[in-house]
C-alpha positions, 0 to 999 in steps of 0.5 A: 124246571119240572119234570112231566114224565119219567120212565127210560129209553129202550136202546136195544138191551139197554134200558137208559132211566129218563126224566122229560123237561119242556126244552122251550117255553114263550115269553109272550106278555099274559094278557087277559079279556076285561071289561072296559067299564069296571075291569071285570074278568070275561068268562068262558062257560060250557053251554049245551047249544040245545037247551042252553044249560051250562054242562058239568065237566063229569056230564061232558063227552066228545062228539064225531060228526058224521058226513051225512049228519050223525053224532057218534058220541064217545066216552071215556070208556070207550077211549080206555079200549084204545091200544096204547103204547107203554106209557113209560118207554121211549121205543128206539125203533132205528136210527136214521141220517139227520138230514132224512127228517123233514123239518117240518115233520118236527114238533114239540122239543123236549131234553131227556135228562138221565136219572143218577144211576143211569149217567153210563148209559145215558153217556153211551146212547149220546156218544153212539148218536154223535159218532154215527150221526144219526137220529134215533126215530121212537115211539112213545106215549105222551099225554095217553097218547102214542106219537112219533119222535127223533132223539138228537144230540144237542150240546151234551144233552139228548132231545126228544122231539116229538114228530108229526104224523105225515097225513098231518102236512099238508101239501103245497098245492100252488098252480103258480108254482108249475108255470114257466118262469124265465130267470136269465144268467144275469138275474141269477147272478146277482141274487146269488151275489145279495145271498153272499153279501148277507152271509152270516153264522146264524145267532138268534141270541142278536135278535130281539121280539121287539113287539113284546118288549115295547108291550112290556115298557107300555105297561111298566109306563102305566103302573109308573104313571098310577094308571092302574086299578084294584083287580076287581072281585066278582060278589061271592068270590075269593080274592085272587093272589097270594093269600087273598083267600086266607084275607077274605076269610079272616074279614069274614070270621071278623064280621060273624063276630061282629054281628053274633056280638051285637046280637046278644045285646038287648036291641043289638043289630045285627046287620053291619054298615057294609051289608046295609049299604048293599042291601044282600045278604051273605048267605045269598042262594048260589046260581043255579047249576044244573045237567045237560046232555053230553055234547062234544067237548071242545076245547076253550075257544082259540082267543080265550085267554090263560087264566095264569096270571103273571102278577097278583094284585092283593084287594085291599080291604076297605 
């Protein structure tokens, strides 16, 4: 695992030097937007909705919209104003019994692990949090932005899970669940004996996401089969994968060599059988790129896919 941020917890005069890991991660299959027909890659680009120019990241800002129609447009500066906590401390602001937080108020789990000088009082702070049993509630900054979060004592590591904010839960406002039901003795009997006849230690380890598992074996099915195809390069890009770049490159450098070869001969030409067939040149003009107003940036749309790839496919060349 890396680390995404250090710096150390504030326990009362004691200063406890920490690293932060991302405590869970998904298994979820990568799959990306492609074109039926030739396979090609469905991009995503930032369009002004005005003149429909495609905006520059440096040209982007974000954008409030008001009740009656206004836009007020906020830059970077002006979130460099905003009041931050120390950016690296975790506050411990009280410590509160575990069955106190709601936990729908939890969010993203993170493990603390202690730096090498710190094993004492890392120690200390996760024996004081199992003996009272209690959580820590803090106050830190992550990402440049300050949150709530709860520290607890999982196994013999401490977690860090960060809270969300109250006005962020929204209340179960369901009429149906004030009227006036009727359950008899009977009926609650026998839905109390269901309850206890499944009764159980709960193991999530038995459990299986059988949709991700039967998505993998369909794709193994498929590369099995040969069902499969070269990744596709977009003209003027570099191959994707692990020294793919480094391969166009040195077709390239063959290439220039070639044709500079066959220049200084009396009559040579110039022109390979490739870039004949094609009929574009290589130094053809790149595509226009041009500034637009600052809009509000948004973040990528909700089914726009991860451009992480989980397996890179070398184009072989021809």
């Amino acid at each position: 695992m890396r680390a995404i941020w250090k710096g150390a917890v504030a326990f009362g005069l004691v200063n406890v030097p920490v690293r932060l890991y991302a405590a869970t991660g998904e298994h979820e299959v990568t799959l990306h937007q492609v074109h039926r027909e030739d396979g090609g890659r469905i991009r995503y680009r930032k369009v002004c909705s005005i003149d429909g120019e495609t905006v520059e990241y440096s040209e982007i800002a974000k954008g409030y919209e008001t009740e009656d129609g206004e836009l007020v447009v906020l830059t970077d500066e002006d979130f460099q104003q905003l009041p931050l906590a120390t950016e690296r401390e975790i506050e411990v602001l009280e410590f509160v019994p575990a069955e106190q937080v709601d936990p729908i108020l939890l969010a993203k789990t993170y493990y603390l692990e202690p730096d090498k000088t710190a094993a004492k009082p890392y120690a200390l702070l996760r024996g004081a949090l199992e003996q009272a049993d209690r959580m820590a509630v803090v106050k830190v900054a992550l990402r440049q932005r300050e949150t709530m979060a709860v520290l607890r004592v999982r196994d013999n590591v401490i977690c860090l899970q960060t809270l969300l904010w109250p006005d962020e839960v929204r209340e179960a406002d369901f009429p149906i669940l004030d009227a006036d039901v009727t359950v008899r003795p009977q009926e609650l009997a026998m839905a109390s004996s269901l309850v206890e006849s499944l009764a159980a230690d709960f193991d999530p380890s038995q459990y299986e996401d059988r949709y991700a598992a039967a998505l993998e074996q369909m794709i193994e099915a498929k590369v099995s089969s040969g069902s499969t195809r070269p990744v596709p390069v977009p003209a003027g890009e570099e191959a994707e994968g692990a020294g793919g770049g480094e391969v166009v490159d040195l077709l390239a450098a063959l290439q220039r060599s070639v044709e500079k070869a066959r220049g200084s001969r009396p009559g040579g030409d110039t022109a390979t059988p490739a870039a004949k067939s094609t009929g574009k040149a290589d130094d053809e003009a790149p595509a226009k790129k041009t500034k637009a107003r600052a809009k509000d940036a948004d973040a990528k749309p909700a089914d726009e896919p991860d451009e992480t790839k989980p397996r890179k496919t070398r184009r072989k060349a021809s």
